[in-house]
Structures are given as structure tokens and as C-alpha cells.
C-alpha positions as CSV (number, residue, x, y, z in Angstrom):
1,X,-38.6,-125.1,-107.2
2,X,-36.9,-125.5,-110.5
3,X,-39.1,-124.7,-113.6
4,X,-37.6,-126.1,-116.7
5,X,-40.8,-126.5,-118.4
6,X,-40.8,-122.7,-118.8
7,X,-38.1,-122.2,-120.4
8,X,-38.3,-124.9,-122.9
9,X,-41.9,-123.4,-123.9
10,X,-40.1,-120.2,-124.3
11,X,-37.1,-121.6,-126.5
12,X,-39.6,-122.2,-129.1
13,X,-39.7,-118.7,-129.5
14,X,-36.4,-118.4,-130.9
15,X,-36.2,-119.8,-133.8
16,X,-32.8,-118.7,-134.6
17,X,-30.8,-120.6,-131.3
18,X,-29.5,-123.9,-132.4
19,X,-29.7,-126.0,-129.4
20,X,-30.4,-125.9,-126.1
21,X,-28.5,-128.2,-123.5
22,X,-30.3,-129.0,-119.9
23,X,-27.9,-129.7,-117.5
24,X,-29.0,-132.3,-114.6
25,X,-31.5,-135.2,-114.1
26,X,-34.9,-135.7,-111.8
27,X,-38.6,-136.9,-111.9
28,X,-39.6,-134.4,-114.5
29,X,-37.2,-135.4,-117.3
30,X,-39.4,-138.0,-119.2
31,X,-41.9,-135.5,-118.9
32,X,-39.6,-132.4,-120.1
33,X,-39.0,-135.4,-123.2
34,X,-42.6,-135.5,-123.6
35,X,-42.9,-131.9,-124.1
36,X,-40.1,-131.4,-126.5
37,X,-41.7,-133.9,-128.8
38,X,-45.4,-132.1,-128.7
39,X,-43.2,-129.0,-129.2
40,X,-41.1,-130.0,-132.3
41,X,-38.3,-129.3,-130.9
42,X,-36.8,-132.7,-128.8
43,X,-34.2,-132.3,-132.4
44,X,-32.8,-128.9,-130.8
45,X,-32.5,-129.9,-127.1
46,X,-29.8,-132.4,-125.1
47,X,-30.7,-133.4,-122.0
48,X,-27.3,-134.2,-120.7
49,X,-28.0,-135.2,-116.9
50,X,-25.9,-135.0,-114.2
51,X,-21.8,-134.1,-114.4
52,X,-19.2,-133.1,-111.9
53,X,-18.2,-130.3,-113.8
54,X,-20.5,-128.2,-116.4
55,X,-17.8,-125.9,-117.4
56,X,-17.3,-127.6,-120.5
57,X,-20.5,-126.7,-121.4
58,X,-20.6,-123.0,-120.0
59,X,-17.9,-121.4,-121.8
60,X,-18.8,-122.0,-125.1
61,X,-22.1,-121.1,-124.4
62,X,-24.0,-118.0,-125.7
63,X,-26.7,-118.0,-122.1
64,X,-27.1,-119.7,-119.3
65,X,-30.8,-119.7,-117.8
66,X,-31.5,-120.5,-114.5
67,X,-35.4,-121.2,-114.0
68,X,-35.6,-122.0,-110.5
69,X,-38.4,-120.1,-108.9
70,X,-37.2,-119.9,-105.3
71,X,-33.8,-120.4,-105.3
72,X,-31.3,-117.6,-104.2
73,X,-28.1,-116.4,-106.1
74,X,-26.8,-120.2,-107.5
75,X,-22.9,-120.4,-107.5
76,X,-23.1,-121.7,-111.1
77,X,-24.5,-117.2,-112.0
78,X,-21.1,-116.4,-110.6
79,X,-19.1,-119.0,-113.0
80,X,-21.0,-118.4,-115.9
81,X,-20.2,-114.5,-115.2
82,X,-16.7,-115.8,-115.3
83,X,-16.7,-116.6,-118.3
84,X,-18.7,-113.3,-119.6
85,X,-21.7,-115.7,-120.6
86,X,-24.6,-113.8,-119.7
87,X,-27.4,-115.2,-117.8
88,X,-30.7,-114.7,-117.4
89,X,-31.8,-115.8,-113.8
90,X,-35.9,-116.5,-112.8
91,X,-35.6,-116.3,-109.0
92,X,-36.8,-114.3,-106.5
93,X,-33.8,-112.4,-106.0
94,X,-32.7,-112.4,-109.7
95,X,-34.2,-110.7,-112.7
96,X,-31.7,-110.5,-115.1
97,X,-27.5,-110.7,-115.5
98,X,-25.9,-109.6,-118.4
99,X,-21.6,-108.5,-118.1
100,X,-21.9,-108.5,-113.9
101,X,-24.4,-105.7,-114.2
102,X,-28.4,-106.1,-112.1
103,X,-31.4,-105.2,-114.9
104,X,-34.6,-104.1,-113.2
């Protein structure tokens, strides 16, 4: 179950980040919209729906954040890691990836 809503309610927090892109499309994205605009912030985040490759977008980036609640280790941890992007991963086998190392 992915949970994007959470981590665009905790962007707000960081004043300081520039923009936030959200890779890939489905039935909550008018709603995600929705939010943005009620949080003030629809001026800091893309939605860019779905590509065939999202390493344009990876290595340039400063974290990649995985919000899915159920979902095991994603391919796309491993090719951020690649890059030495850190990512913070909300699963249930995740916590946290920063330079290929597990954070409890």
C-alpha cells in the first residue's frame, strides 16, 4: 500500500528542500493535488507520472523516499544506492538507507 500522502505532509516540514518530484500516476493523484494546494505547497512539488526510466531524476537527486507501507526491498533502493543517493524506505522490512548501510 503506497502512502504518498505521508510524505507530502511531512515535506512541509522542511522548509529548506526546494522541490519535491513524485514519480508515477494512480487514483489518488487529483487528491495528492488537492492536498498540496490546502498545504501551500502544490508551488514546491511535480507530479511527473509514469516514465520508463527515472534515472534522470535519481541522480541528481538529494533522497529518494519510498512510502509504501507493505512493500518489500523495491529494486528502485538498490539504484538509487547506486548512485550514493540515500533513501529513506517506510516498509516493513526497511527503516532507513543511507551509503548501503541498515539504521535501526
Amino acid at each position: 500500500m503506497k502512502q504518498p500522502h505521508r510524505t507530502i505532509r511531512a515535506f512541509t516540514n522542511f522548509k529548506t528542500a526546494k522541490n519535491m518530484l513524485i514519480i508515477g500516476d494512480g487514483d489518488l493523484k487529483i487528491d495528492l493535488q488537492t492536498l498540496c494546494k490546502h498545504l501551500e505547497i502544490e508551488d514546491r512539488i511535480e507530479f511527473l507520472g509514469w516514465g520508463n526510466h527515472p534515472y534522470p531524476y535519481i541522480q541528481p537527486s538529494r533522497l529518494l523516499i519510498t512510502s509504501s507501507q507493505n512493500e518489500g526491498y523495491g529494486l528502485i533502493i538498490s539504484e538509487t544506492l547506486h548512485w550514493d543517493v540515500p533513501v529513506v524506505a517506510i516498509t516493513s522490512v526497511m527503516r532507513f538507507i543511507s551509503n548501503s548501510q541498515l539504521l535501526t
